[in-house]
N, C-alpha and C positions, 0 to 999 in steps of 0.2 A: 351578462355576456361580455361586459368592456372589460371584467373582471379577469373572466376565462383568458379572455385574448391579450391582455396585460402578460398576466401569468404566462401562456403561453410564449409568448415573447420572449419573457426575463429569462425562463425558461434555454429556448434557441440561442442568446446570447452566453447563456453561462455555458453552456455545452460544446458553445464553438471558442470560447476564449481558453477551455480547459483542452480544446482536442488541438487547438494550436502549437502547444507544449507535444501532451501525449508522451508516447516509448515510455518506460520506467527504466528502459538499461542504462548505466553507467553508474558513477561513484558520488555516494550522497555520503553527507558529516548523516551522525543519528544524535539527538537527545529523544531520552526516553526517562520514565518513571515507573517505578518496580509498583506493582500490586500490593507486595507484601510488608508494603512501611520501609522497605531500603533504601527509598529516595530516587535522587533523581540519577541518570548514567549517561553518559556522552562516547561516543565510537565512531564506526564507520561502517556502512554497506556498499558490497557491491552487486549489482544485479544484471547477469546474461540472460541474452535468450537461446534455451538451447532448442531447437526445434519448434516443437508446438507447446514446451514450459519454458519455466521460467528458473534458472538456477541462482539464490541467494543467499550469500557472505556475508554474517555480521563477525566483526571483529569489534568486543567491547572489553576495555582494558586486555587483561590476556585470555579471556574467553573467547572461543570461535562458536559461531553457530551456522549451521549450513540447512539452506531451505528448498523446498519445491515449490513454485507459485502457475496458479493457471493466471488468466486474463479476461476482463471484459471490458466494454466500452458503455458507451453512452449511443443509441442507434434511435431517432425517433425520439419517443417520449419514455423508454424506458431501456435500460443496461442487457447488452448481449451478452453473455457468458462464451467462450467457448477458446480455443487455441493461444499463444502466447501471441500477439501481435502487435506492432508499432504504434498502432491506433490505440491501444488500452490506457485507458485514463483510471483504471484499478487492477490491483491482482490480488489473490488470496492465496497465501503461503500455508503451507504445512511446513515444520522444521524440526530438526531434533536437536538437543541438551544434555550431552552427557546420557545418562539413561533414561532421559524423558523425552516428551516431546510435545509439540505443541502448534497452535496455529495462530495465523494475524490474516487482517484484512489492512488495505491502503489505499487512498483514494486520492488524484491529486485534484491539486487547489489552484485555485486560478492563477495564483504566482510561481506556480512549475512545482515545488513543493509536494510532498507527498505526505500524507496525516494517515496515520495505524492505529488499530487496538489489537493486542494483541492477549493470549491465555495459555497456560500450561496445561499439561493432564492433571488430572485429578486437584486445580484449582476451580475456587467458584470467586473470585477476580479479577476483571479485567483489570490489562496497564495500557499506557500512552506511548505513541512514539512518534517522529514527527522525521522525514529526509530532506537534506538540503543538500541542493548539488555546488 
């Protein structure tokens, strides 16, 4: 039981230090790491909200990438999915690439930070990517 209620705790604290931060809009640097053995890449995102999504600008070297993301939060003891909101401590983007396309998840970190993985179509590996505002 001291166990449970421990955990619950640690729990309530990580939840409220990460929803302290919150919103994911504005302009982060990115490092990321390609799936494909191309190493590591450094850019920038920027992320609005347009109504109830999320609109997302990667600019990595002279590549653009442009995404759609929903949002969820942390609510209680388990993450609410639903509308784009200030309170979302993650989003999950859909994006396209030239004639692909592809999706990432993002989750922020208790130092405002936000930590991704992301995949392409018709890949079976994931890559890394990491925002910092």
């Amino acid at each position: 039981m001291r166990l449970k209620m421990l955990a619950a705790s640690c729990l309530v604290i990580a939840s409220s230090a990460v929803a302290a931060f919150a919103d994911p809009t504005g302009t982060y640097q990115v490092q990321g790491r390609n799936s494909d053995g191309g190493g590591q890449y450094t850019g920038a995102v920027r992320v609005e909200r347009t109504g109830e999504t999320y609109a997302v600008y990667w600019k990595i070297g002279n590549d653009e990438f442009v995404g759609t993301g929903l949002g969820a939060k942390f609510v209680g003891d388990r993450f609410q999915m639903g509308p784009a909101s200030p309170d979302d401590t993650a989003i999950s983007v859909g994006y396209i690439s030239g004639k692909n396309f592809g999706m990432a998840m993002y989750f922020q970190q208790p130092d405002g930070s936000w930590q991704g993985i992301w995949t392409f179509g018709g890949s079976d590996k994931a890559a890394y990517e990491n925002w910092v505002k």
